[in-house]
C-alpha positions as CSV (number, residue, x, y, z in Angstrom):
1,X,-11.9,-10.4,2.9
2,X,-14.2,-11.1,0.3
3,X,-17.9,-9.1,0.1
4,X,-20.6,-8.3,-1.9
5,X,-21.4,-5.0,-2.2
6,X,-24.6,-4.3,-3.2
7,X,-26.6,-1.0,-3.9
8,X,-28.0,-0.8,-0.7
9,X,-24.8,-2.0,1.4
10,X,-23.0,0.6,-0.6
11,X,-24.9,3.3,0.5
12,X,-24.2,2.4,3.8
13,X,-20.7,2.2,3.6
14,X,-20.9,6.1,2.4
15,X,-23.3,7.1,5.4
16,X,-20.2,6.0,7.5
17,X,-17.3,7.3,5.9
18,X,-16.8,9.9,8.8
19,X,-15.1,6.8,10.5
20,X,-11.7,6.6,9.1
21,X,-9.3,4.5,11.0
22,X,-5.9,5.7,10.1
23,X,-5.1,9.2,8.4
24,X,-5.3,9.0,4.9
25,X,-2.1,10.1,2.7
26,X,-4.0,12.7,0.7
27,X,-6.0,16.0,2.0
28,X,-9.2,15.6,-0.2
29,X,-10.5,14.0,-3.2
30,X,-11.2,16.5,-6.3
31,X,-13.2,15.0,-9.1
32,X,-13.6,15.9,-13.1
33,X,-15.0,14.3,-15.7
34,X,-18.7,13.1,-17.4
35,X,-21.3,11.3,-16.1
36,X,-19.4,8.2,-15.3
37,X,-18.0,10.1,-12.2
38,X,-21.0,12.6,-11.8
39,X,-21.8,12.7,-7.9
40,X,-25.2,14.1,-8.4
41,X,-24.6,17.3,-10.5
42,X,-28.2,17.1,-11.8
43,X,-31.1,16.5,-9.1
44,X,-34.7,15.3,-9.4
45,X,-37.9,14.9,-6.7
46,X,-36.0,12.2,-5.0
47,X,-32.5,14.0,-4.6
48,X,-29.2,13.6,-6.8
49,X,-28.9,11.9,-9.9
50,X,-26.5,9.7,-10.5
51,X,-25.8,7.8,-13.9
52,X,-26.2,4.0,-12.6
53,X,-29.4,1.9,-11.2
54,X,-30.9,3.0,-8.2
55,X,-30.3,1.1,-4.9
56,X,-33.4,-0.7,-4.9
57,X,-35.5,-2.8,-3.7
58,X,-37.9,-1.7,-6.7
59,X,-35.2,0.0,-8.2
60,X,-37.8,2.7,-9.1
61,X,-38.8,6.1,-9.0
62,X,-38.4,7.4,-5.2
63,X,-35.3,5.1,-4.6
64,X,-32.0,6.9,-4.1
65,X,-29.1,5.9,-6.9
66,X,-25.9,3.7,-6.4
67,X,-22.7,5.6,-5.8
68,X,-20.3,5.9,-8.5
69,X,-16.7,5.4,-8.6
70,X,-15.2,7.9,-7.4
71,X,-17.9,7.9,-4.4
72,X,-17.0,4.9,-3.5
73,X,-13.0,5.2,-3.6
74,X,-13.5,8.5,-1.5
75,X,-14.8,6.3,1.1
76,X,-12.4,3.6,0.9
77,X,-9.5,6.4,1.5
78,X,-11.2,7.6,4.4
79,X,-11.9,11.0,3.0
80,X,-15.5,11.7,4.6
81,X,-18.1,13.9,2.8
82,X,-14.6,15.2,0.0
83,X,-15.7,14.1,-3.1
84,X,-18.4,12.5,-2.4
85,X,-20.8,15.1,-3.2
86,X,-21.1,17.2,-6.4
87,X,-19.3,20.8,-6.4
88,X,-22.6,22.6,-7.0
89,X,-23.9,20.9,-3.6
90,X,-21.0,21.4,-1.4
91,X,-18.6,18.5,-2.4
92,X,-15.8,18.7,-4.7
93,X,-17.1,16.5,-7.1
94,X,-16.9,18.6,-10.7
95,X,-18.0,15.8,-13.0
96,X,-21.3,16.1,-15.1
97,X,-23.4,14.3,-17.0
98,X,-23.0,14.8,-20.9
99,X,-19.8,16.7,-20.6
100,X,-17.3,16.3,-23.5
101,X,-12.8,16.8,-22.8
102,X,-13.6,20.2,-24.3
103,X,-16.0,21.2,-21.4
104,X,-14.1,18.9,-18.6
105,X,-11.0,21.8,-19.4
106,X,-13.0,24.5,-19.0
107,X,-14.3,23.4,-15.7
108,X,-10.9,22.5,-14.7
109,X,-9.5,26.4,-15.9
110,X,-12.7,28.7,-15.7
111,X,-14.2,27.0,-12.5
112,X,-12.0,25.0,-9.7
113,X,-8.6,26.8,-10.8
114,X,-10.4,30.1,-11.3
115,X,-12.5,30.0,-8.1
116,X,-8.6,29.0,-5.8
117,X,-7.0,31.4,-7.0
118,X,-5.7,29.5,-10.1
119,X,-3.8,27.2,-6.8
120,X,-3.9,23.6,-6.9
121,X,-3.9,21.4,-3.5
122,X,-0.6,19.5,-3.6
123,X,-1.7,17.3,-1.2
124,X,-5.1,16.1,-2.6
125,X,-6.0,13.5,-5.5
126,X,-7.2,14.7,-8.6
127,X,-9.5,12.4,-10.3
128,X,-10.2,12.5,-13.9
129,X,-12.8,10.7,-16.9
130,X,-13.8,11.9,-19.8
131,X,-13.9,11.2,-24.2
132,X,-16.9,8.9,-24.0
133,X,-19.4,12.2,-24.9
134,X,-16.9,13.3,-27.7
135,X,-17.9,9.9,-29.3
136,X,-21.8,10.4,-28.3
137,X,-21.8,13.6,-29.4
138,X,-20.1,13.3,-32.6
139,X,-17.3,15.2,-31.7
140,X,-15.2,12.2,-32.8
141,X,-17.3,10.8,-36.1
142,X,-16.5,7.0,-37.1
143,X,-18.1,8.2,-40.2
144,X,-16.0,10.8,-41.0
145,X,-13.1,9.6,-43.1
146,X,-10.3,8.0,-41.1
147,X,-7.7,9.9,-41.2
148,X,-10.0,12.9,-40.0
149,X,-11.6,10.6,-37.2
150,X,-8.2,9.6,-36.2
151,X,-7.3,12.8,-35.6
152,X,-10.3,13.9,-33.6
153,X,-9.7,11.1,-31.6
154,X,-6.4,13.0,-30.6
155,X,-7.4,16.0,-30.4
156,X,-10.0,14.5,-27.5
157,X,-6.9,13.0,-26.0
158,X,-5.2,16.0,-25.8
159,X,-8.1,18.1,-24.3
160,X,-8.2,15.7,-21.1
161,X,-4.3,15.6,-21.0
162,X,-4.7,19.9,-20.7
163,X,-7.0,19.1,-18.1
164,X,-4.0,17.3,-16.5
165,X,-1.3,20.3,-16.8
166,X,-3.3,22.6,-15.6
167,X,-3.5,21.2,-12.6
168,X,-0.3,20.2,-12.3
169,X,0.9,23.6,-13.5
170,X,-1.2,25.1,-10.0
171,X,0.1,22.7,-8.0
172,X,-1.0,19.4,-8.4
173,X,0.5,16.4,-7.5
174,X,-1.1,13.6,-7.5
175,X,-3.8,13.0,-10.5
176,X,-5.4,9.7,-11.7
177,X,-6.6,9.2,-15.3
178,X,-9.1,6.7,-16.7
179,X,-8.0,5.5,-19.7
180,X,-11.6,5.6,-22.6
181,X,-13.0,2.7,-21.5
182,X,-14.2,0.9,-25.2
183,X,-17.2,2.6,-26.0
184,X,-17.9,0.0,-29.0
185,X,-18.1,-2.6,-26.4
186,X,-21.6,-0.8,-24.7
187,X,-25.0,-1.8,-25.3
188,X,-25.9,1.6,-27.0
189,X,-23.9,0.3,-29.3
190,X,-23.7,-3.9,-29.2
191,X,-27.4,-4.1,-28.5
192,X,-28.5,-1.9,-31.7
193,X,-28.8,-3.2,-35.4
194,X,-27.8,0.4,-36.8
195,X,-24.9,0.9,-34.9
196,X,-23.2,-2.3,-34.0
197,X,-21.6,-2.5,-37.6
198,X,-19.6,0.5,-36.4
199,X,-18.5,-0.8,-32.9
200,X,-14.9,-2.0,-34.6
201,X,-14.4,1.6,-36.1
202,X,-15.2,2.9,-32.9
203,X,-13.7,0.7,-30.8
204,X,-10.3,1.7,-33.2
205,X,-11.0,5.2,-32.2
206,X,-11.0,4.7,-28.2
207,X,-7.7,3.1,-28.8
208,X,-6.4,6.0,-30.9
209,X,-7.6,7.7,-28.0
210,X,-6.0,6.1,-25.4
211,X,-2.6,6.0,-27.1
212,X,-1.9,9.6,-27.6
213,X,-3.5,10.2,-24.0
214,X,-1.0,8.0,-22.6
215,X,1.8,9.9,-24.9
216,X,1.2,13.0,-23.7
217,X,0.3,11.8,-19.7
218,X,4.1,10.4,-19.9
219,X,5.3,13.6,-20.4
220,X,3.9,15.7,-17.7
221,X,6.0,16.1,-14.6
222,X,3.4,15.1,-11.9
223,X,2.5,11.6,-10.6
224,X,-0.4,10.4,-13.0
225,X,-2.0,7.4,-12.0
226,X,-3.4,5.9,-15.1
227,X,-6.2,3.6,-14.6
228,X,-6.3,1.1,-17.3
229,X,-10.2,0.7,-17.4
230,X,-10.4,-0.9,-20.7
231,X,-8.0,-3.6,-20.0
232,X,-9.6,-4.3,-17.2
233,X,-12.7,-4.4,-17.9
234,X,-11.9,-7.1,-20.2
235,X,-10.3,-9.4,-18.1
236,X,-13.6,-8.9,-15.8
237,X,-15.8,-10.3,-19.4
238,X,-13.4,-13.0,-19.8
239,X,-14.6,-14.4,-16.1
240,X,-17.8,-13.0,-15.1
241,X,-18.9,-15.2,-13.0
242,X,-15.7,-14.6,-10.5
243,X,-16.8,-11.2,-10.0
244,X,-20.0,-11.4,-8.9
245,X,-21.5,-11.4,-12.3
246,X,-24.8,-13.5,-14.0
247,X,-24.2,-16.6,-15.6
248,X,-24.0,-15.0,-19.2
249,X,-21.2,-14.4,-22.1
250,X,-19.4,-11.6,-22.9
251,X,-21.9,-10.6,-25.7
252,X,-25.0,-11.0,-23.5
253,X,-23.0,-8.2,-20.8
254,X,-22.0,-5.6,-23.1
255,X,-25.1,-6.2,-25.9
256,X,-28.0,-6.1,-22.7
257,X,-28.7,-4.0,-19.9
258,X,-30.9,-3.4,-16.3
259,X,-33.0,-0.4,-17.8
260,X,-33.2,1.9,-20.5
261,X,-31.6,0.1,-23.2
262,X,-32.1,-1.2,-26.9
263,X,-32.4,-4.7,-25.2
264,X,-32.8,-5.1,-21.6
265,X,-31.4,-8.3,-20.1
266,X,-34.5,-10.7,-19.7
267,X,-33.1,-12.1,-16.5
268,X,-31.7,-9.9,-14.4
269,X,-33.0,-6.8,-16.2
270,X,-35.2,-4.6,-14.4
271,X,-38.6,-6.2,-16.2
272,X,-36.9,-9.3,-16.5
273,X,-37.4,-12.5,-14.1
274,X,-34.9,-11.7,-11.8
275,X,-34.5,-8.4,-11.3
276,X,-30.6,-7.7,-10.2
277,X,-28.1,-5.3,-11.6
278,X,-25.3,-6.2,-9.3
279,X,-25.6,-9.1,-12.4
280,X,-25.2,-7.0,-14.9
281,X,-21.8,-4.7,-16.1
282,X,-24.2,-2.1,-17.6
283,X,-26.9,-0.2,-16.1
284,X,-28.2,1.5,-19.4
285,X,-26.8,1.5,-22.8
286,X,-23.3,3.0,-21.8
287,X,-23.1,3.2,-18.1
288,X,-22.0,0.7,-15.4
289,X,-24.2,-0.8,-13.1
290,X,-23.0,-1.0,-9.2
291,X,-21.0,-3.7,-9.6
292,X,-19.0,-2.2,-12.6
293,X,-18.6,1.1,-10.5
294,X,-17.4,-1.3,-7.5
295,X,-15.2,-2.9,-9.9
296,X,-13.5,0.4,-10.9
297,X,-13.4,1.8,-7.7
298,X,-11.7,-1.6,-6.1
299,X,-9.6,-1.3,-9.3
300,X,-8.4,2.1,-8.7
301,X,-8.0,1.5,-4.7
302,X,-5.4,-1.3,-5.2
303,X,-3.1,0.9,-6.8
304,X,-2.7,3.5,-4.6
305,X,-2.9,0.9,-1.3
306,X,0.1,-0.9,-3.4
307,X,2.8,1.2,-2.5
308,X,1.6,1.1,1.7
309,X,2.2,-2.5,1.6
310,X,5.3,-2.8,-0.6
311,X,7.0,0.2,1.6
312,X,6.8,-2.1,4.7
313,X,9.4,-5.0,2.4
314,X,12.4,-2.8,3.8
315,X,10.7,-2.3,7.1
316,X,10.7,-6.0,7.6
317,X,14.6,-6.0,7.3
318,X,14.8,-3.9,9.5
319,X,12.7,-5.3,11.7
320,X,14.8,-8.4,11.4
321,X,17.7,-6.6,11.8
322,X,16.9,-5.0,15.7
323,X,15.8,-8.6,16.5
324,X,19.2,-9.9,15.7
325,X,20.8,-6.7,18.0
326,X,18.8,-7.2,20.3
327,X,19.1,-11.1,21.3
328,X,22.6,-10.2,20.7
329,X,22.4,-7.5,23.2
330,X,20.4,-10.4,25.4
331,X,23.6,-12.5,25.5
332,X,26.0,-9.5,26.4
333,X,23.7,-8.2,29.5
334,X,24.0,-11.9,31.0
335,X,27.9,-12.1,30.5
336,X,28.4,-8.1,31.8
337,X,31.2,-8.8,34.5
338,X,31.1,-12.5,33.8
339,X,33.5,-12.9,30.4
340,X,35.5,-16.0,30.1
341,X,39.2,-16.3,30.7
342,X,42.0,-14.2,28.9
343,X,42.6,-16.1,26.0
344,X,39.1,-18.5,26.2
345,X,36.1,-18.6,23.7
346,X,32.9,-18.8,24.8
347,X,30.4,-19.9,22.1
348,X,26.8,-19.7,22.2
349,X,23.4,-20.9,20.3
350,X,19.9,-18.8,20.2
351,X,16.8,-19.6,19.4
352,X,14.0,-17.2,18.8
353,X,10.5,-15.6,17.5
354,X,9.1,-12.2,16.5
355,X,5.7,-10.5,16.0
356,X,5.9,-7.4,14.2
357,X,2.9,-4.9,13.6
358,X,2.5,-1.6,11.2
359,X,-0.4,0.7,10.9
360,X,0.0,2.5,7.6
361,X,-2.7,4.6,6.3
362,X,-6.2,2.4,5.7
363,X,-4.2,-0.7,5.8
364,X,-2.6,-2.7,9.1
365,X,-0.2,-5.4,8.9
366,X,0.9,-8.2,11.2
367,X,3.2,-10.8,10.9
368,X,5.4,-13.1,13.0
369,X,9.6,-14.6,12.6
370,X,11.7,-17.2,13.5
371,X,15.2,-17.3,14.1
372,X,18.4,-19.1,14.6
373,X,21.8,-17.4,16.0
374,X,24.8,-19.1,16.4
375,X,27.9,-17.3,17.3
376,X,31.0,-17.0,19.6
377,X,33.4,-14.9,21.4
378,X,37.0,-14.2,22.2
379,X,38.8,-12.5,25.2
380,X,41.9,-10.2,24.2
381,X,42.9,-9.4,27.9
382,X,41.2,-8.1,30.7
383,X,39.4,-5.6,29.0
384,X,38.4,-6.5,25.6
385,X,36.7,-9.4,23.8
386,X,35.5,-9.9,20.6
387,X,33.0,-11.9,18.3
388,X,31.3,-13.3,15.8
389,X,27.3,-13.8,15.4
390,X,25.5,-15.3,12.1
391,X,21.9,-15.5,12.0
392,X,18.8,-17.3,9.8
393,X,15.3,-15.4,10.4
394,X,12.4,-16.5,8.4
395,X,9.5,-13.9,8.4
396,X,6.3,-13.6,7.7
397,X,3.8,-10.3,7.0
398,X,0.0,-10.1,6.0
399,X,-1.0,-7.0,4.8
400,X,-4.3,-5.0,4.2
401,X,-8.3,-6.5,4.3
402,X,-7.7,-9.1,1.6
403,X,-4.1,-10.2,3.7
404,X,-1.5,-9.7,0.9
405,X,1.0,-12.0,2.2
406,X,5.1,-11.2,2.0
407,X,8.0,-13.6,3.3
408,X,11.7,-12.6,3.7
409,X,14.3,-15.3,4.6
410,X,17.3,-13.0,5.9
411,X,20.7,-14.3,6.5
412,X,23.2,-12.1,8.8
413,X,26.4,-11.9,9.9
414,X,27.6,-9.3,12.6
415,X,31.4,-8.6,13.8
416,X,31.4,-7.0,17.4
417,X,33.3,-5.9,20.3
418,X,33.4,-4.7,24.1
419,X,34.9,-3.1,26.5
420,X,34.8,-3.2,29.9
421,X,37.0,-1.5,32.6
422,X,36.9,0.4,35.6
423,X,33.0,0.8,35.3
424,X,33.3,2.3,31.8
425,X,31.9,-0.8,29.5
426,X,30.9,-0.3,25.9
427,X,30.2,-2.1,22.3
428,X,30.4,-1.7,18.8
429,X,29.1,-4.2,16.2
430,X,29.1,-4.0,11.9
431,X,26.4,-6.3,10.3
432,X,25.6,-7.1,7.2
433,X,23.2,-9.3,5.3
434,X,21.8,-10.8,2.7
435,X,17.8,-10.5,1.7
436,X,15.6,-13.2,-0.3
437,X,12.0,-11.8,-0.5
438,X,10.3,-14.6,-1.8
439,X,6.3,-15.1,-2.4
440,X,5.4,-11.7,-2.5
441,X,2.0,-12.1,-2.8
442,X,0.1,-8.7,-3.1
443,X,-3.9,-9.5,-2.5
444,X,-6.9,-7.2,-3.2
445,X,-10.3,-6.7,-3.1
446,X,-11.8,-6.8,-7.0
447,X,-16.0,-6.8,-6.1
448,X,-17.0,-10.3,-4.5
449,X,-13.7,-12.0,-5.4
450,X,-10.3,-11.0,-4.5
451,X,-7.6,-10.9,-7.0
452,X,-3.4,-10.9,-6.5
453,X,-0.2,-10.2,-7.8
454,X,2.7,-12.1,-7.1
455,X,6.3,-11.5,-7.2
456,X,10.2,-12.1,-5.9
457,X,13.3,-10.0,-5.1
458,X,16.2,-9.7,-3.3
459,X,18.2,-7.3,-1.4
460,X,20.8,-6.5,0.8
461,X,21.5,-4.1,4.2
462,X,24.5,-3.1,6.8
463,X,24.4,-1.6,9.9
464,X,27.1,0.4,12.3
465,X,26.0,0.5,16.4
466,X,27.7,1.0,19.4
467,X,26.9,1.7,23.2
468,X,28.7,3.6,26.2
469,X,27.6,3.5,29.7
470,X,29.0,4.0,33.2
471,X,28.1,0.9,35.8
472,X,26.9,2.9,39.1
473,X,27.7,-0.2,41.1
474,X,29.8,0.3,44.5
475,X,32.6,-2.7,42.8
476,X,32.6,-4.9,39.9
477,X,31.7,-8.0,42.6
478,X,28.6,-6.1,43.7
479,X,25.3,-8.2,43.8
480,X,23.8,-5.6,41.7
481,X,25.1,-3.6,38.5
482,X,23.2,-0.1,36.9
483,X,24.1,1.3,34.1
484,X,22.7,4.5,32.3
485,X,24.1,4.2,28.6
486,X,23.8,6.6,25.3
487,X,23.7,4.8,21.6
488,X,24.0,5.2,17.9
489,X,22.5,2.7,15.0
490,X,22.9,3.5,11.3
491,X,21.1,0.6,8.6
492,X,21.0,0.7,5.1
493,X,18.6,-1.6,3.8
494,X,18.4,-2.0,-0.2
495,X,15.3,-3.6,-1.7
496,X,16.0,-4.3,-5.4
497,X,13.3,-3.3,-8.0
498,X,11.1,-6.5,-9.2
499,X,7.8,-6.9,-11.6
500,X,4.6,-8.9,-10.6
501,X,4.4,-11.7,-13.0
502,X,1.2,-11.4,-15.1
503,X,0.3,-8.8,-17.4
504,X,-2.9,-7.6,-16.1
505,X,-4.4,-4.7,-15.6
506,X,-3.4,-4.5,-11.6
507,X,-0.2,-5.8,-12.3
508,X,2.7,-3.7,-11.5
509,X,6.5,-2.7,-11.3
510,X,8.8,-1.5,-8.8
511,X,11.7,0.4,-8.6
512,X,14.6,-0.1,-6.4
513,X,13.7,1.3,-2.9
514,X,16.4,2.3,-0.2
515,X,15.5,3.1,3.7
516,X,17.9,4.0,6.2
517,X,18.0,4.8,9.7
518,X,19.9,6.5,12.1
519,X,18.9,6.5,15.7
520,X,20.2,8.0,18.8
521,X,19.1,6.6,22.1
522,X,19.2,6.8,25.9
523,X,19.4,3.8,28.4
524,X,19.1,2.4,31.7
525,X,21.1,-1.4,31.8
526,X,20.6,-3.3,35.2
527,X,21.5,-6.7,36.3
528,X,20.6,-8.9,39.5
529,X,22.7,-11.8,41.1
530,X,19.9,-13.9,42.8
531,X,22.6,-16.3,43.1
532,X,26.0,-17.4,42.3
533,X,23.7,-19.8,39.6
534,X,20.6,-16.6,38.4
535,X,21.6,-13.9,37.3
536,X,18.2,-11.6,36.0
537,X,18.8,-8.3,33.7
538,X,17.0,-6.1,31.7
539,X,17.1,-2.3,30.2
540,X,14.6,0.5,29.5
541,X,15.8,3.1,26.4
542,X,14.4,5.2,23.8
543,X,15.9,6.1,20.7
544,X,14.9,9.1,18.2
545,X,14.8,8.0,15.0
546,X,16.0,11.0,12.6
547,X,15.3,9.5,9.0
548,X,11.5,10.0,10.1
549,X,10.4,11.0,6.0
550,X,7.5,8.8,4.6
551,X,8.8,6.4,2.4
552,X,8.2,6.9,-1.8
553,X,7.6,3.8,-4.0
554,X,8.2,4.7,-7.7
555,X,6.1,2.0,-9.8
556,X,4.5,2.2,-13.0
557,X,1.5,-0.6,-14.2
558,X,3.1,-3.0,-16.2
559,X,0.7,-2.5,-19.1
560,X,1.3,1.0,-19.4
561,X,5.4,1.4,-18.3
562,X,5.9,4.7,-19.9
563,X,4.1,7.0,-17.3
564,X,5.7,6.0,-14.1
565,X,5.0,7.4,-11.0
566,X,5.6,8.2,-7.1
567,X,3.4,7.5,-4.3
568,X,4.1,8.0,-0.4
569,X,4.3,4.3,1.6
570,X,5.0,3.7,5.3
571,X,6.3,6.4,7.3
572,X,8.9,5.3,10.2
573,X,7.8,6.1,14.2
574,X,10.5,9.0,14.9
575,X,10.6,7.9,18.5
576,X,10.5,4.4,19.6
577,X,10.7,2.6,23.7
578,X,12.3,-0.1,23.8
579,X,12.6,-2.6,27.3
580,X,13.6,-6.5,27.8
581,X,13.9,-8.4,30.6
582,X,15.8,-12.0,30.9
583,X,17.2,-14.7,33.6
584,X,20.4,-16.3,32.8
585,X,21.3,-19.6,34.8
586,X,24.8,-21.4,35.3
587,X,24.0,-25.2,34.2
588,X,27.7,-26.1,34.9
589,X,30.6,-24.7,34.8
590,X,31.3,-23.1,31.6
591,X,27.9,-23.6,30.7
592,X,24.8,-21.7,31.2
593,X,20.9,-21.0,29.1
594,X,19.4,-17.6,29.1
595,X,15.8,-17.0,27.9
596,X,14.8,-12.9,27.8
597,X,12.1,-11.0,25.8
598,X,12.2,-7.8,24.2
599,X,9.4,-5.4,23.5
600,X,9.6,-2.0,21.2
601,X,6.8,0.5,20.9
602,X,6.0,3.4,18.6
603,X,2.9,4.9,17.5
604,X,2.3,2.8,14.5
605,X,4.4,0.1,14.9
606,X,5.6,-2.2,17.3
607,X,7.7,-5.5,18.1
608,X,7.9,-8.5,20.3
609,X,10.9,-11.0,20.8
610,X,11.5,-13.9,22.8
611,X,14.2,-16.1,22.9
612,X,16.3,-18.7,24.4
613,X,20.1,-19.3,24.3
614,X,23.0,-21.6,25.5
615,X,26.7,-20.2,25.9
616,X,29.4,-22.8,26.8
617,X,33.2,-21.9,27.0
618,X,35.7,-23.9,25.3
């Protein structure tokens, strides 16, 4: 879904953030840093100030300002009024205009820790900017000699990375880091004839920066979330125009701004013909306009929706999996008391579809299958027969608002057998197959445009099941058969670890993800002989699913590998109902063609099934 956001949409979309859809996977948004994530710290006669244009339509005194950031992602998680507003208002926004890495770790120690009890929420996400005032300020001097401005640099570094154990050393969990974004790059310094012959030197520095930040991030034991701003900001100057931008170069965004600049731009700069700054990257001589703190915020959203979609790549094997069992299961209900001769194979071939759906978090999916089943059984003797099934399923998913789109071509083959005797009947089956995830294509909002990642893997997955039940019916000939029945299922489904191909900024990798399950269920089987030709039969059950723990995606961005990190994905329903109904009908003989459908139901999931199959004995 591609939008537009501008000022005055986005402070719309805030007013309604009360309106989550789905629960979001973290308690509360905490927020530290400088003015590029102040939430209105500092206020003036017409309410918070905010470091980015105001939301027009004058874009003047008496109009509100734009959201930042951190604003903005706080609504796209669902999180209501948290973060949104700044601490000293109510909110848990602690960023502040002007603050240096020096200042950001005292407010970290001396004011949040202090005022909990020195107790970090494990369950919330920590948010942190900060290093563009120690350049402002001087604190890191591109005049000083190198090696001394160098070393500043790191010493900034490392003041925002303290920032970072602390919290995690009370708790913390989960904490996102900008990386500097390149403060040479800015108009304050681009757009001024003193200080542009210093942007390389300073532009050196915020990489010095940056690399000892991401040294030290890598080695504390919580799950960072690095944002790699910098990077990708640049790809956003190499393409301006798909983002939403004006129709201007590189050097006219980062040298020109909407207001209060050395050179405002004469376009779309607030005195200039066309007043807009969702044209323009900056709104003043270092600090992004809306559309660069939509860009950041859409930027830092993808990552952490990421592992909610990837998660659901196991769940779609085992979604495949159930629809194999269950048109399986299809074929045995219309043979119960109806096998084929001692000694006689009765083969069979099914056709099929599925739709699946998952609600996970802020993001739905939906997606549909197809499938082919041929297979064939042998009777042993009176009581016993067994069988073989193989199967082909093609499936589908779309993910999320921008409809990432996954496919998985599965191939399984299942080993079974029954029992039936004296009304005691029952069935075990082993399957196993093979997993070809192919066009994994992982899509995201990025301002007007939407931006993807695409990748491949494999994997593999077995399963163990078996039934018992106990046919009520007054004699095996009766016209009628009811059957209450108990069962077990255990899957393993192995999703091998894979990259996304480019290099970009929102490119990342995956480790090797496992789920299992292991369900117990309870079941009601019947069967009804319209005629010597129909036979209709169906079953009600519910299972309990007991490997009910949200699923964890280890990834890492590809441009920054060394600090990897965990995040929660999909979380499996821990009790799911499960019916079909079907009509089986004798064609000749020998011969007969079976249609049933198959519905489950869970909280946050569910699945349909239809399918039609022919059995002849040879």
């Amino acid at each position: 879904m591609k939008r537009l956001l501008t000022p005055l949409a986005a402070a719309c979309l805030l007013a309604g953030t009360s309106l989550s859809l789905h629960a979001s996977p973290y308690s509360s948004l905490v927020v530290f840093g400088d003015s590029l994530s102040d939430a209105g710290w500092f206020t003036d006669a017409d309410g918070p100030v905010r470091f980015t244009n105001r939301v027009g339509p004058g874009y003047l005194p008496g109009e509100a300002y734009g959201p930042v950031a951190p604003m903005l992602l706080g609504s796209q998680l669902g999180l209501g009024e948290d973060g949104l507003a700044a601490a000293n208002s109510g909110g848990s926004n602690w960023a502040v205009g002007g603050y240096r890495t020096d200042q950001i770790l005292d407010t970290v120690n001396d004011q949040y820790l202090a005022g909990n009890g020195f107790r970090a929420d494990p369950k919330a996400l920590y948010y942190l900017t900060g290093g563009g005032n120690d350049f402002l300020q001087l604190r890191i001097n591109p005049l000083a000699p190198p090696a001394v401005a160098t070393q500043q640099a790191r010493d900034g570094a490392g003041r925002l990375a303290d920032s970072v154990r602390a919290l995690q050393g009370a708790g913390a969990r989960y904490i996102m880091v900008w990386l500097l974004p390149n403060v040479g790059n800015t108009p304050a310094i681009q757009g001024s004839p003193i200080l542009s012959p210093y942007a390389p030197t300073i532009s050196a520095l915020g990489q010095d920066f940056n690399t000892e930040l991401v040294r030290q991030l890598a080695t504390i034991d919580a799950e960072i979330i690095p944002l790699n701003v910098p990077l990708m900001l640049s790809e956003v100057l190499a393409a301006p125009g798909r983002y939403g931008l004006g129709d201007l170069s590189a050097d006219e965004l980062i040298s020109t701004c909407f207001d209060d600049c050395t050179v405002q731009n004469p376009v779309y700069g607030i005195n200039g013909t066309n007043p807009d700054p969702t044209k323009l990257l900056f709104n003043d001589g270092v600090h992004p306009t809306i559309a660069g703190q939509t860009l950041i915020a859409d930027y830092a959203y993808s990552l952490l929706a990421a592992p909610w979609e990837i998660s659901l790549l196991p769940e779609m094997a085992h979604g495949t999996l159930r629809s194999h069992q269950d048109q399986l299961r299809a074929q045995w209900q219309a043979d119960f008391e109806a096998w084929q001769a001692v000694g006689q194979w009765r083969s069979f071939v099914n056709g099929g579809g599925q739709r699946l759906t998952y609600d996970i978090y802020e993001s739905d999916a939906d997606g549909n299958g197809y499938s082919l089943n041929f297979g064939g059984s042998y009777r042993l003797n009176e009581a016993w027969r067994v069988g073989l099934a193989a199967g082909l399923y093609e499936q589908d998913l779309e993910a999320g608002e921008a409809e990432s789109d996954y496919d998985l071509r599965s191939y399984l083959t299942t080993a079974f057998a029954q029992y039936q005797q004296n009304r005691w009947w029952g069935e075990v089956a082993a399957s196993v197959g093979y997993l070809d995830y192919h066009d994994l294509k992982r899509k995201f909002d990025m301002g007007p445009t939407t931006r993807s990642e695409k990748g491949d893997t494999d994997g593999d997955l077995w399963s163990l099941s078996g039934r018992v039940g106990y046919d009520i019916a007054q004699s095996p000939d009766s016209q009628w058969h009811l059957s209450p029945f108990v069962s077990a299922d255990y899957a393993r489904v192995e999703v091998d670890g894979y990259s996304e191909d480019s290099q970009s900024a929102t490119a990342l990798n995956y480790d090797d993800q496992k789920r299992n399950s292991k369900r117990l269920g309870v079941g009601l089987q019947g069967l009804f002989d319209l005629s010597q030709q129909t036979r209709l039969f169906g079953e009600v059950a519910m299972e309990r699913e007991y490997e009910d723990d949200a699923t964890e995606v280890d990834m890492s961005l590809r441009s920054l590998p060394t600090i990897g990190y965990t995040l929660d994905g999909y979380t499996p329903d821990d009790k799911t109902w499960r019916a079909s109904f079907g009509v089986s009908h004798k064609l000749a003989p020998g011969m007969a063609v079976r249609g049933a459908y198959t519905y489950r139901a869970a909280d946050d999931s569910d699945q349909h099934g239809i399918n039609l199959s022919l059995s002849w004995d040879l």
